[in-house]
C-alpha positions, 0 to 999 in steps of 0.5 A: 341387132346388127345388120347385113347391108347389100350395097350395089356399086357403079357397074362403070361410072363412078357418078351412079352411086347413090346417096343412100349407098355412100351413107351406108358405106360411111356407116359400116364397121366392116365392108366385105369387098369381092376384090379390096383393090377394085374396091378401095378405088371406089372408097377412095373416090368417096374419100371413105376409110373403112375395114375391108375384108375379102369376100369371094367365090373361093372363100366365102364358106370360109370366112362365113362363121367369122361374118355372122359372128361380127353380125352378131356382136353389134356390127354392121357389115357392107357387102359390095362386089366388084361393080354391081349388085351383089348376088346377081352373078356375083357373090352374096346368096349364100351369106343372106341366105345365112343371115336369114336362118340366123335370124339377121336382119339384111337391107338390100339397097336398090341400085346398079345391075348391069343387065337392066339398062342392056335389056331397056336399050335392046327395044325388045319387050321386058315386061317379062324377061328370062335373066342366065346370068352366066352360061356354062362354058362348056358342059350342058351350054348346048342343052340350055340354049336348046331349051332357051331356044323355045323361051317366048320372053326376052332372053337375057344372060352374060358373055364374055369377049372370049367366048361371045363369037362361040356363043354367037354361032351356037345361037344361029346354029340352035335359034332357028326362029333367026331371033333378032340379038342386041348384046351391050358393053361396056356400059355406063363407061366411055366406050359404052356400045350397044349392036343390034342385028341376027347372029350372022350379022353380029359374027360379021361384025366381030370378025372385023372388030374384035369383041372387047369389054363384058358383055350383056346379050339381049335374045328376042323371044321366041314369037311362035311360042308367045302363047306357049308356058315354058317348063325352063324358068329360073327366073321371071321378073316385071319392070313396072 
């Protein structure tokens, strides 16, 4: 039988695909892109000519019968997203989780994710770590950071330029301990930049250099609750 292949691509510079990724995309009868533009770019540079069929967020229960299907009939289907590894932030949970009850067989490659090299980069320990991926943007965001607020593992989610000063004086506002924040962009790019300090210093910096590009923030761990087991987990992981 056919497979699912979930295949992570360069979350900035083209050169960080692997071999294995490269023959895979090769392989494929079909390549599910988040947005085809974005990811003709990338074929193109692998000088790669393959169907693409949109995969996204607005229509992934659409199309989900009509990919299993093509699973089903003996192809062998690529799912890429627009810059990293589909299902962190990004769709792809729903159609493995399908494939699964179907009985198909996904191979997930190993590869980029952008907010491993942001929490490396912070200095802060990531033995344990929390992963948010993406905070609400507006109900229930307080709550979480309250409760986040008392997390003694390193605390690691994604922001965007709009809303990072927002978040930023939140984290001073609800982070009492005064936590120690390093938050990376743009990374793996030309202009990659990662800065460390409070949230009041990050705020002083943004006011005179306003944020832009994605970013990933890294918060230090709550120190007094180091010996404390947190009923707020979503996810717990462990680079070895």
């Amino acid at each position: 039988m056919a497979k699912l292949f979930v295949v992570p691509t360069p979350i900035g510079n083209l050169g960080d695909i692997t071999f294995r990724a490269v023959e895979i995309l090769k392989a494929a009868d079909l390549i599910l892109a988040e947005d085809t533009r974005t990811s003709s770019v990338l074929l193109n540079y692998l000088s790669i000519k393959k169907p693409l069929l949109p995969y996204h967020k607005f229509n992934e229960h659409g199309i989900l019968d009509h990919v299993l299907q093509r699973i089903e009939a003996g192809n062998d289907v690529a799912l890429v997203s627009d810059a990293g590894t589909p299902g962190i932030s990004d769709p792809g949970f729903l159609l493995v989780r399908e494939c699964i009850g179907r009985g198909i067989d996904v191979e997930t490659l190993p590869g980029a994710t952008a907010f491993v090299p942001a929490l490396i980069n912070s200095g802060f320990p990531c033995d344990k770590f929390c992963f948010e991926g993406f905070l609400p943007q507006k109900k229930g965001k307080q709550k979480i950071l309250q409760q986040l607020s008392q997390e003694s593992r390193t605390i690691i989610f994604y922001e965007s330029p709009y809303r990072i000063i927002k978040t930023l004086e939140m984290i001073r506002d609800i982070f009492l301990h005064n936590p120690q924040i390093s938050v990376s962009r743009e990374i793996s790019k030309k202009f990659e930049e990662t800065i460390r300090g409070t949230a009041e210093e990050l705020l002083a910096h943004f006011s005179d250099k306003p944020p832009k590009g994605e970013f990933v923030v890294v918060v230090e761990g709550n120190k007094a609750n180091k010996n404390i087991k947190s009923d707020f987990i979503h996810d717990e992981s462990e680079i070895g």
